[in-house]
C-alpha positions as CSV (number, residue, x, y, z in Angstrom):
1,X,19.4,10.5,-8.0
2,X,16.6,10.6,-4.9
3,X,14.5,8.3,-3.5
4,X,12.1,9.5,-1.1
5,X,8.1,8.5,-0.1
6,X,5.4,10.5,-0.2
7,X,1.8,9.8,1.9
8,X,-1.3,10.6,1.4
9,X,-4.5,9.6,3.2
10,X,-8.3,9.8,2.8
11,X,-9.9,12.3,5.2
12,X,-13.4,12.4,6.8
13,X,-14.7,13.8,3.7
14,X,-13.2,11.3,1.2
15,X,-10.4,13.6,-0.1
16,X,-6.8,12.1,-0.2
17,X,-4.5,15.1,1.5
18,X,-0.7,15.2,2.0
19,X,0.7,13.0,5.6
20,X,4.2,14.1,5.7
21,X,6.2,11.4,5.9
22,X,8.4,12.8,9.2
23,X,4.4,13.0,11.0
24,X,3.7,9.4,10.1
25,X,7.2,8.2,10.8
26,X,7.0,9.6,14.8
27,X,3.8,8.2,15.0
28,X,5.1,4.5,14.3
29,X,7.7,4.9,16.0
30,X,6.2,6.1,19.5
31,X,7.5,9.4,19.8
32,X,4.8,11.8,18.3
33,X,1.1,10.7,18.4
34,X,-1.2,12.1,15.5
35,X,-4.5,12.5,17.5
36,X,-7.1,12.8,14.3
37,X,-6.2,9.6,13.8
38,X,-6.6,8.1,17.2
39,X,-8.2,5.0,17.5
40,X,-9.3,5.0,13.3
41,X,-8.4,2.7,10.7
42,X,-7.2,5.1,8.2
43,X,-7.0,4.4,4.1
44,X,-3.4,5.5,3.0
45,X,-1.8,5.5,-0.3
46,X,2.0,5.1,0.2
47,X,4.3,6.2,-2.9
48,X,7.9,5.6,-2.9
49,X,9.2,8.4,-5.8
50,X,12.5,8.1,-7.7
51,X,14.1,11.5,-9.7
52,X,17.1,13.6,-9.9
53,X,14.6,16.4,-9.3
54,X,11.5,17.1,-8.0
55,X,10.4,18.1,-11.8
56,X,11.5,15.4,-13.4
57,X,10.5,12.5,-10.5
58,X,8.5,9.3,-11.1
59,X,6.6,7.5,-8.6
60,X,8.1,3.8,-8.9
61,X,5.8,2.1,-6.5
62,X,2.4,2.7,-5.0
63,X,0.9,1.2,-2.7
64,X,-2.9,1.5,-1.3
65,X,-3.1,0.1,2.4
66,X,-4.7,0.6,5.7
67,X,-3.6,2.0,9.0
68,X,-4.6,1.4,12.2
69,X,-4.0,3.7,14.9
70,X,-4.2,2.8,18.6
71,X,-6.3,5.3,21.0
72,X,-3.5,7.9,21.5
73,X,-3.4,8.3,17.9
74,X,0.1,5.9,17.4
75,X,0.4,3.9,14.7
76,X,-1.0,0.4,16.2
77,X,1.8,-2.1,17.0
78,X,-0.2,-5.3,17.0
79,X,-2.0,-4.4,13.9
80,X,1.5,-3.4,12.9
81,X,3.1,-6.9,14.1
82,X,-0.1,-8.9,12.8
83,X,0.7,-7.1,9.2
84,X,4.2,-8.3,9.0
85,X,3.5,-12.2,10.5
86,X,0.4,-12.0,8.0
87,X,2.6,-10.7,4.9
88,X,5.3,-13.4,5.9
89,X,3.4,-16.0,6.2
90,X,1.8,-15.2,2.4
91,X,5.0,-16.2,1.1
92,X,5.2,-19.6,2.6
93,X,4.4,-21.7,-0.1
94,X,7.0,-19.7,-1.9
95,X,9.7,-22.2,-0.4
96,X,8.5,-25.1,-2.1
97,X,9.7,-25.9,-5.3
98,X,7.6,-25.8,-8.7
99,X,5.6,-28.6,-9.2
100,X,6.8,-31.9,-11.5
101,X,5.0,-34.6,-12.7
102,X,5.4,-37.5,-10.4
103,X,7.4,-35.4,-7.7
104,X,5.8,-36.0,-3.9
105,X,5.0,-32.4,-3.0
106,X,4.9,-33.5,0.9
107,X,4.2,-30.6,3.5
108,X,4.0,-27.9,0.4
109,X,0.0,-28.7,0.0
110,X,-0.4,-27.6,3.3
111,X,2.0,-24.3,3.0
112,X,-0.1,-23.4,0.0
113,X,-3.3,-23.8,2.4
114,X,-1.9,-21.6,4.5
115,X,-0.2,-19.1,2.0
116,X,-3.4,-18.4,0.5
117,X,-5.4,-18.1,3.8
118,X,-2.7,-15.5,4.9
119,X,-2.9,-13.7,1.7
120,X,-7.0,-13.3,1.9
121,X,-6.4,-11.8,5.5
122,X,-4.1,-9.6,4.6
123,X,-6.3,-8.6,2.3
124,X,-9.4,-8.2,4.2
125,X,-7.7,-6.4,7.4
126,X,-4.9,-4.1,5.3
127,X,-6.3,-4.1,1.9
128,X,-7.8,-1.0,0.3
129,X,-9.2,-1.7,-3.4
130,X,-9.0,2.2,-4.4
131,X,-11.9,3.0,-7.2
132,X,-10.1,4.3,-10.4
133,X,-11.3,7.6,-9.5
134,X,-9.0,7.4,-6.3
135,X,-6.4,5.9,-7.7
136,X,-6.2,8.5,-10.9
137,X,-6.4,11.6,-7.4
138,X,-3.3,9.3,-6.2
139,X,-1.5,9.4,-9.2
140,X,-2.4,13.2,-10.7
141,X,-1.2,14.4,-6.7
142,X,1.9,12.3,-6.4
143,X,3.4,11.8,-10.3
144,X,1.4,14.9,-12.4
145,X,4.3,14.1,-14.9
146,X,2.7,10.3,-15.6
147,X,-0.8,11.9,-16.6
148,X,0.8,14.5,-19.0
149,X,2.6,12.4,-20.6
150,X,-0.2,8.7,-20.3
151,X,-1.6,8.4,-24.2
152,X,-4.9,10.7,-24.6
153,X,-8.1,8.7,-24.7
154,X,-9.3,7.3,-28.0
155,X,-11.8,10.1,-29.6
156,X,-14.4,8.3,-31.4
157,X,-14.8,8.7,-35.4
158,X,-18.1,8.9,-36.8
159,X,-18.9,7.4,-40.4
């Protein structure tokens, strides 16, 4: 069995194309720029796609995210850096444990606070809420196999 990712990203004209994955990799980590992207925040839709073969492949996660890319067209390591202390930070109230009745919940009130403030950020700066018709371009590009086989749409009966 493979496991391999697959990229795609909106263009200038709203259309999600192909980013090979080798393209995006140099560009994060410093050694090949991708100068369309310079100094843009880019939508991408990051699938990670699980088969024995290509034909018979699923996607098993997607995810619908945004990129920043610095002015030489790297992938941006603050914004980078400022992704990974915002995602780890989401999770901080995820060390307390559940609440009982009667238990003293000391310092966890405040982790929540600040759990859920991390999570809105990350939300606002790398969030991308694709409309269904974006998501269902996602989805037909990277798993065609999922559409064929999702349950046809109810045809209304008339009486």
């Amino acid at each position: 069995m493979s496991v391999w990712r697959r990229y795609l990203v909106k263009d200038v004209t709203g259309r999600l194309v192909d980013l090979p994955s080798s393209l995006l990799d140099r560009a994060d980590d410093g050694t090949a720029p991708l100068p369309h992207f310079a100094g843009r925040c880019v939508e991408v839709v990051a699938a990670v796609i699980v088969g024995d073969h290509k034909a018979h492949a699923r996607v098993t996660e997607l995810a619908f995210t945004k990129l920043y890319f610095d002015q030489m067209g790297y992938v941006d390591a603050a914004k980078r850096e400022r992704m990974i202390r915002l995602m780890l930070e989401s999770c901080a109230d995820r060390r307390c444990p559940p609440p009982r009745q009667g238990a003293a919940q000391g310092n966890c009130a405040h982790l929540s606070r600040r759990a859920v403030a991390a999570r809105d950020q990350l939300i606002r700066e790398f969030g991308w809420e694709p409309k269904p018709d974006e998501r269902d371009a996602a989805l037909s590009r990277l798993d065609p196999a999922r559409l064929r086989t999702a349950p046809p749409e109810p045809v209304p009966t008339l009486h």
